[in-house]
C-alpha positions as CSV (number, residue, x, y, z in Angstrom):
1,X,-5.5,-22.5,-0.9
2,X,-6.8,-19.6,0.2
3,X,-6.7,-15.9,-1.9
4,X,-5.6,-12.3,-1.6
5,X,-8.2,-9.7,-1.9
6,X,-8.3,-5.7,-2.0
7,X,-10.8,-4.5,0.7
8,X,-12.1,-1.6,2.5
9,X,-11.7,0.6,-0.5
10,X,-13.0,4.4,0.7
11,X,-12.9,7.9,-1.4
12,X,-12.4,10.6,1.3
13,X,-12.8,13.9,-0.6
14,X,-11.0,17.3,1.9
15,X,-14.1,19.2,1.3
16,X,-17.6,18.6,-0.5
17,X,-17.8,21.2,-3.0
18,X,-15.3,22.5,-4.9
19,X,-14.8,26.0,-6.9
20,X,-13.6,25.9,-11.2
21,X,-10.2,27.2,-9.5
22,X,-9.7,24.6,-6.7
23,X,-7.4,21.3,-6.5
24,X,-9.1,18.5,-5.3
25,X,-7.9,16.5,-3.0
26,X,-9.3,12.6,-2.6
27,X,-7.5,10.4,0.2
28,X,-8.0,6.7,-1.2
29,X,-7.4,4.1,1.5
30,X,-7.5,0.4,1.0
31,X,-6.3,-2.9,2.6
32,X,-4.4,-5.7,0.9
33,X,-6.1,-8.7,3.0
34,X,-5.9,-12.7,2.7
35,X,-3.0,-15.3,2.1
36,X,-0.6,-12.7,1.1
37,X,-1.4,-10.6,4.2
38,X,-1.3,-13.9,6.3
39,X,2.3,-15.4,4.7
40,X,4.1,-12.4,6.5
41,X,5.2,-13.5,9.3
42,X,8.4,-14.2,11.8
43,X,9.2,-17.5,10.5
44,X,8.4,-16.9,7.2
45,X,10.9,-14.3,6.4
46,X,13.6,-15.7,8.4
47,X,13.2,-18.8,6.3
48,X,13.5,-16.4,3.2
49,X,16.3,-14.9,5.0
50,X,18.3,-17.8,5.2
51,X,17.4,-19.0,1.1
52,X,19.1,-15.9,0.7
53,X,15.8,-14.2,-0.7
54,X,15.6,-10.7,1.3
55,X,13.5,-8.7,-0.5
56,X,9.9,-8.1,-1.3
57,X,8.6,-6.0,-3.7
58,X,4.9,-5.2,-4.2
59,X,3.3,-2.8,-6.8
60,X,0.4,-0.9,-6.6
61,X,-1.3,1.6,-8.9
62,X,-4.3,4.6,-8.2
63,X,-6.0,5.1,-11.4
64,X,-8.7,8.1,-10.7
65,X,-11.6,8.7,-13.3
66,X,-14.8,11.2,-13.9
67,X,-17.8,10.1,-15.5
68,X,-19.9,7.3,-16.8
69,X,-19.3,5.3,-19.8
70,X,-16.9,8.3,-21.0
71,X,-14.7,8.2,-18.3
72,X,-11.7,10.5,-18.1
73,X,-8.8,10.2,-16.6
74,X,-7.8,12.1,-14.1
75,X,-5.0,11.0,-12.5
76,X,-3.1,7.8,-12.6
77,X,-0.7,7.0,-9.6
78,X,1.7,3.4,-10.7
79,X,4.5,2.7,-7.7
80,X,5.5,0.5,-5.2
81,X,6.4,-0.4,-1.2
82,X,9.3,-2.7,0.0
83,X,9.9,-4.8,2.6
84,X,13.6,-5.7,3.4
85,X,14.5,-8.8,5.8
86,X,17.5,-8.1,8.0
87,X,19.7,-9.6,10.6
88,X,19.7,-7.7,14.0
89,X,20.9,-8.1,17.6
90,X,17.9,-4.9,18.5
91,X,16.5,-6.5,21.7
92,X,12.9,-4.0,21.0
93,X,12.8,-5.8,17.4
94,X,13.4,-9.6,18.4
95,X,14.3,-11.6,21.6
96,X,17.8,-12.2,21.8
97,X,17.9,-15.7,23.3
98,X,15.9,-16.6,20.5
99,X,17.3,-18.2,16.9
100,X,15.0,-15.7,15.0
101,X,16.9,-12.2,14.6
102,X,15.6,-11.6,11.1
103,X,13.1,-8.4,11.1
104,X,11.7,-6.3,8.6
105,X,12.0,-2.9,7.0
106,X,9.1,-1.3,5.0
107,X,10.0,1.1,2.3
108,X,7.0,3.4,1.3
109,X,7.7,6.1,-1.5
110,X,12.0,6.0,-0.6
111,X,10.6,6.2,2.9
112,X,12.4,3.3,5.6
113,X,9.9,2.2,8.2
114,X,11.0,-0.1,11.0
115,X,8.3,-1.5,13.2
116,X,8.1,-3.3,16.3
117,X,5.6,-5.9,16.0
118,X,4.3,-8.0,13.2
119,X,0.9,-6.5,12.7
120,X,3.1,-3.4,12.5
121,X,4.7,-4.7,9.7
122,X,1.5,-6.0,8.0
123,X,-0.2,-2.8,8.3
124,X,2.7,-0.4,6.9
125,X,3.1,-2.7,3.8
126,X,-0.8,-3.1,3.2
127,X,-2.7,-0.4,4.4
128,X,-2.3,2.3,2.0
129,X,-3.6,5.7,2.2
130,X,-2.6,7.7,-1.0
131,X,-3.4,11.4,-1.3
132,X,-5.0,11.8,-5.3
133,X,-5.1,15.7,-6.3
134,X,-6.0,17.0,-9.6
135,X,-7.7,20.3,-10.8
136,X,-11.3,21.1,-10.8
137,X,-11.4,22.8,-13.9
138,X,-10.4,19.6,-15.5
139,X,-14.0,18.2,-15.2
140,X,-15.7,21.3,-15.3
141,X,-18.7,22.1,-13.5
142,X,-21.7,21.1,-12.3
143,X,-22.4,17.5,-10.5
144,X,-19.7,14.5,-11.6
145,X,-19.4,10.9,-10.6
146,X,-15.8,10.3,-9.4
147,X,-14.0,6.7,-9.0
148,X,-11.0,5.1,-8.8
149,X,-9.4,1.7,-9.9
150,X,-7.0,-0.2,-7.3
151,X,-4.9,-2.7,-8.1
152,X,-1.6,-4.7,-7.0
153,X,0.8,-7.4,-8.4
154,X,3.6,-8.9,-6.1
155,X,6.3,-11.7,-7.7
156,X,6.3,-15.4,-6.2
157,X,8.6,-15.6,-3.5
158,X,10.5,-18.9,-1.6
């Protein structure tokens, strides 16, 4: 049995210096890779489909800090993406002389996204890039180590 890991985890700050009065602004990207990332496939959700279990929910939570073994938090993001398993006749989603006409929509912050392809899929449900902002006067000045925690949970599904 293979595992699930959370990789390519990069801070992209907008600029590198930042006045008392400024937001800042820290892209964090990261990848969901592994089983979970592999199980996503054609015949895996039409055989969920057809169990009548049509809906995938994973969570995901930001959680940015300052500082060393004080840390303060800064900001703390906690939501979630989506991914519904529908029936469709769309010749651009799946081959119509085929059985399978189950195909996925990704839901990202109330957001439908319906790709074409499978590694579509894959990447709109776990590839994340979340935008973090909070105020520079909360740290105050001078030099300060910034990090973030990432993490995910997802329920057991057929």
């Amino acid at each position: 049995m293979g595992s699930t890991t959370l990789s390519e985890i990069i801070l992209n700050p907008d600029k590198p210096e930042y006045a008392q009065s400024d937001d800042i602004t820290i892209m964090v990207s990261f990848k969901i890779q592994g089983e979970l990332r592999d199980a996503l496939n054609e015949k895996n959700w039409t055989e969920s489909y057809n169990k009548y279990d049509n809906l995938f929910k994973l969570k995901y939570g930001i959680k940015a800090t300052s500082g060393g073994f004080r840390k303060k938090e800064l900001k703390d993001i906690d939501t979630y993406r989506k991914a519904s398993f529908f029936w469709t006749r769309n010749p651009k989603l799946v081959n119509p002389m085929k059985e399978k006409r189950v195909w996925v929509q990704v839901a990202k912050n109330f957001e439908p996204f319906i790709k074409l392809t499978e590694e579509e899929v894959k990447a709109e449900l776990f590839d994340f890039n979340e935008k973090v902002t909070f105020k520079a006067s909360e740290i105050g000045s001078g030099k300060h180590k910034i990090s973030v925690d990432v993490w995910s949970s997802w329920q057991k599904h057929l």
